[in-house]
C-alpha positions as CSV (number, residue, x, y, z in Angstrom):
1,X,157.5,72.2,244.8
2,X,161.2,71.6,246.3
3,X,159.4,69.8,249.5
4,X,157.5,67.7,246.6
5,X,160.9,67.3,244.8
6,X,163.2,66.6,247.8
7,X,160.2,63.9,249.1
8,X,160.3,62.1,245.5
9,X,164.4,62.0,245.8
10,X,163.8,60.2,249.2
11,X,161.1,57.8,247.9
12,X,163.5,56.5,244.8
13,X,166.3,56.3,247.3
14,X,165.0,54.3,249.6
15,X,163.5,52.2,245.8
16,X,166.7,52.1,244.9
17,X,168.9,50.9,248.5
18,X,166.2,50.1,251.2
19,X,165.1,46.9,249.9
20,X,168.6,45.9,249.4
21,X,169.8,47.0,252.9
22,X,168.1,44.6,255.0
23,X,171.1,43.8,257.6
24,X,171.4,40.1,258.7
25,X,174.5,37.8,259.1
26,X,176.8,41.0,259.2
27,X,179.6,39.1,259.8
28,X,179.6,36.9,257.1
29,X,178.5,40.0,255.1
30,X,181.7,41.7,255.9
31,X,183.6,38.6,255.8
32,X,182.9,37.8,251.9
33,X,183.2,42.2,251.0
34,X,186.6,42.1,252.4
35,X,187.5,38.9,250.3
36,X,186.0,40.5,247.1
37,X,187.8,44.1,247.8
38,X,191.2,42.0,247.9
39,X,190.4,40.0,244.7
40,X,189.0,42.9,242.7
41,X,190.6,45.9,243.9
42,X,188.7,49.5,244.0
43,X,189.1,52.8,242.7
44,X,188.9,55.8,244.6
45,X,187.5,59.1,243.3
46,X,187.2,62.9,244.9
47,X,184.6,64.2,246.1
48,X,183.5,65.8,242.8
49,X,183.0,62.2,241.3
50,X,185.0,62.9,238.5
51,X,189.0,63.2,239.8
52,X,190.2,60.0,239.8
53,X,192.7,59.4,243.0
54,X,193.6,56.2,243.0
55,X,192.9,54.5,240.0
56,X,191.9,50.3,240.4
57,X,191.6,47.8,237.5
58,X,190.2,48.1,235.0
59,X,187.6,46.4,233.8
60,X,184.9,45.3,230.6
61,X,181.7,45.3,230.4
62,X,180.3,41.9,228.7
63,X,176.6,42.8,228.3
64,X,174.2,44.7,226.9
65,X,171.6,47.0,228.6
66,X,173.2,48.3,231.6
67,X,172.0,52.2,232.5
68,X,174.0,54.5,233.8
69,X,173.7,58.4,234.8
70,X,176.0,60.7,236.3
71,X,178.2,59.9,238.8
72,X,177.1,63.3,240.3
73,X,173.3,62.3,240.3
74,X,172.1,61.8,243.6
75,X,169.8,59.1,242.5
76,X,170.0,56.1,240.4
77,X,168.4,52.5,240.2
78,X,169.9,49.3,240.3
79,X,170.7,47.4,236.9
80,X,169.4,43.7,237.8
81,X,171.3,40.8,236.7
82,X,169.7,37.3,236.8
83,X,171.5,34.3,235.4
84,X,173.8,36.6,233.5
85,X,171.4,39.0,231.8
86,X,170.7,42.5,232.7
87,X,167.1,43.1,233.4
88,X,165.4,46.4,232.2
89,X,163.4,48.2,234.2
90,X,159.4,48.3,234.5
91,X,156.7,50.5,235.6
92,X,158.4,53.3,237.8
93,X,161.7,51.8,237.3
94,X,161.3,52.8,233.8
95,X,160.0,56.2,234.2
96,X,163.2,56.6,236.5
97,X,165.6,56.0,233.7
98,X,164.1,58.2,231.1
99,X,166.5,61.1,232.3
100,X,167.7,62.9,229.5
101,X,171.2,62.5,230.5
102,X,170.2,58.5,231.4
103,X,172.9,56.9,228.5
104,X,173.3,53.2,228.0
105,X,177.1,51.9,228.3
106,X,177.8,49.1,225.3
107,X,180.0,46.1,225.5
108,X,183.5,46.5,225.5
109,X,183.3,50.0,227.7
110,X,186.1,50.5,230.6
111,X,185.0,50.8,233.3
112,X,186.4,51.1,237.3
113,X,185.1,49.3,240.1
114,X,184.4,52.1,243.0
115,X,182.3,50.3,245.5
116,X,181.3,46.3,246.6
117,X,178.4,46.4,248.7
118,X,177.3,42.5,250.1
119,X,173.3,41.8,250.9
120,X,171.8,38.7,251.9
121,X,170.3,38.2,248.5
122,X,172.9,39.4,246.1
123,X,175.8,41.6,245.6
124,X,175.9,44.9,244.5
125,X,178.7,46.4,242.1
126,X,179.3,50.1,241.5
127,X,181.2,51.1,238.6
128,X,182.2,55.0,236.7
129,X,183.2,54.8,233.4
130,X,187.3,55.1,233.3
131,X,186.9,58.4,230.9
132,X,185.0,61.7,231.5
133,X,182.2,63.4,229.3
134,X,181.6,66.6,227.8
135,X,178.2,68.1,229.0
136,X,177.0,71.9,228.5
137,X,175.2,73.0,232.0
138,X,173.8,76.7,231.9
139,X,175.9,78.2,229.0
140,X,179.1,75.9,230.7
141,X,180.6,73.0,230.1
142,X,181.5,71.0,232.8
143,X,183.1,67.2,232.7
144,X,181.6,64.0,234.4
145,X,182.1,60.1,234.4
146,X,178.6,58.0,234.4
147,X,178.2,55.6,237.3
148,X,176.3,52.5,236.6
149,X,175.0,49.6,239.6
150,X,174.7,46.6,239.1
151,X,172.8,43.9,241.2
152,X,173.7,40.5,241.3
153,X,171.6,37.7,242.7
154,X,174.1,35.4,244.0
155,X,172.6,31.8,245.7
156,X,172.9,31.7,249.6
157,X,175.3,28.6,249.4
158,X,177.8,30.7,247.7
159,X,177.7,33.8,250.1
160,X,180.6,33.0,251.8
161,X,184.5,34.6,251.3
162,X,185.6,31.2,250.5
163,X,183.1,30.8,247.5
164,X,184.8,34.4,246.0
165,X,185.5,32.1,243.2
166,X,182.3,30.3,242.1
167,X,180.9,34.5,242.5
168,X,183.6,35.5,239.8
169,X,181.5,33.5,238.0
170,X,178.3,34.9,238.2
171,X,180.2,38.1,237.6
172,X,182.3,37.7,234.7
173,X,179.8,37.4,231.8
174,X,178.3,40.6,232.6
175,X,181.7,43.0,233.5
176,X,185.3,41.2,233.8
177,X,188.6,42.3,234.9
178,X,190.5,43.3,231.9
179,X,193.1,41.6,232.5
180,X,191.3,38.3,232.5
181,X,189.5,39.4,229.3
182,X,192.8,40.0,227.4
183,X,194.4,36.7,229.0
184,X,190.6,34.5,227.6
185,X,191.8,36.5,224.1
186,X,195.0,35.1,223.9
187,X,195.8,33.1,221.4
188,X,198.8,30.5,221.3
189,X,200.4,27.8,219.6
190,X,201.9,25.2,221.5
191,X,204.5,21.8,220.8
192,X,202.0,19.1,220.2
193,X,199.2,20.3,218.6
194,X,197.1,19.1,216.0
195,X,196.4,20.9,213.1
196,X,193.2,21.3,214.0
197,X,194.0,22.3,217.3
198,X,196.2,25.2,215.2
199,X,193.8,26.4,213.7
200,X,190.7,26.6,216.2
201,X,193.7,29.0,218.0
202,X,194.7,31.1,215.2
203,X,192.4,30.3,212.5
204,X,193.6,29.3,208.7
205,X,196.9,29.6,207.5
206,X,197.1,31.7,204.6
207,X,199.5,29.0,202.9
208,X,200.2,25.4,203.3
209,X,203.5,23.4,202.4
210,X,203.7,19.7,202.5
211,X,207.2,18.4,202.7
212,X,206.4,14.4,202.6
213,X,205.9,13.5,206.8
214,X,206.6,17.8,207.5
215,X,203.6,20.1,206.9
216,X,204.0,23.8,207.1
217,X,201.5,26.3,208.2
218,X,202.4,29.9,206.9
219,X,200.7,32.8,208.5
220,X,201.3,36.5,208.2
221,X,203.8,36.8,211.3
222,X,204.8,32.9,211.8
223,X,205.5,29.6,210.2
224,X,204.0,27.1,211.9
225,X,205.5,23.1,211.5
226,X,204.0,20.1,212.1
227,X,205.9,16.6,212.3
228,X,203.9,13.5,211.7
229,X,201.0,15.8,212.3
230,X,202.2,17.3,215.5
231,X,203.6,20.7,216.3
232,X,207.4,20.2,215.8
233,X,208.3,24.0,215.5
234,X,207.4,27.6,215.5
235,X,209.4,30.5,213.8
């Protein structure tokens, strides 16, 4: 039975990283994972998966759908991602991520980035989730962080290190650095605006004041002012 098991292991491993491990163009390959490393930045973990020692950014996932096990778990299969959607798993795929402790991490999860690993087809993107998880392991319990990879087909034209910005691309609807998500939130009112343009960027105000050609928008933590329709003031 272990000879069975340890043969099945080695059958989903190679399932899982032999089909995506085909080396060609190395150079370029190594060329474009070096650029990505410097733009993204990666954690570092121990040995035991869980200790993190030296924590990366930080980032947020964006999409539904993506698996993830333990970090511990010697196997795991890829989470496809085609033209920004996560693909679930069919046939043996499936069966693979019926695991009882296979969970499902949600949009807006943290997550770290621990590995960048470039093929000739795609990229592939290893992340833990930035805080550990209770689990009870013959009478014990014991802490782990769940691991999740994701697999992105990226066209051939844009494998290059000097396309690392057309890539973010492909990435960032699925799992974005946190920092860019929080920047995209921001919301601000500038001189010269419109009311309209106001209030796509911070919605209604919750009073208006018309003062002939001055109009003020009141909000909760600002007074917004408009002369001859244009943002004259903010206080």
């Amino acid at each position: 039975m272990k000879a069975k098991a340890m043969i099945m292991n080695l059958a989903v491993f190679f399932l899982i990283f032999g089909v995506l491990s085909v080396p060609a163009r190395a150079g370029n390959n190594d060329a474009l994972k070096e650029a990505l490393q410097a733009k993204y930045g990666l954690t570092k973990v121990s040995w035991d998966k869980v200790r993190v020692t030296d924590p990366g950014p930080v980032y947020v996932l964006r999409a539904e759908g993506v698996n993830a096990d333990r970090a511990t778990d010697m196997t795991m299969l890829v989470n496809k991602v085609v033209n920004g959607r996560v693909q679930q798993p069919k046939g043996f795929g499936a069966s693979m991520f019926s695991k009882q402790t296979t969970k499902q991490f949600k949009p807006g999860d943290r997550l770290y980035l621990t590995k960048i690993d470039v093929k000739d087809e795609g990229l592939l993107l290893c992340f833990i989730s930035t805080e550990t998880a209770d689990y009870s392991e013959k009478g014990s319990t014991k802490q782990t962080r769940y691991r999740a990879v994701l697999g992105f087909e990226i066209p051939k034209n844009a494998m290059e290190a000097s396309q690392v910005d057309e890539i973010k691309k492909v990435i960032d609807p699925v799992v974005q650095l946190e920092t860019d998500a929080q920047a995209a939130n921001t919301k601000t009112v500038e001189l010269g605006q419109t009311p309209d343009q106001v209030k796509s960027a911070v919605g209604a105000p919750d009073k208006i004041i018309k003062l002939g050609a001055k109009e003020v928008y009141v909000y909760k933590d600002m007074k917004v002012v408009f002369l001859d329709g244009k943002v004259s003031d903010v206080q």
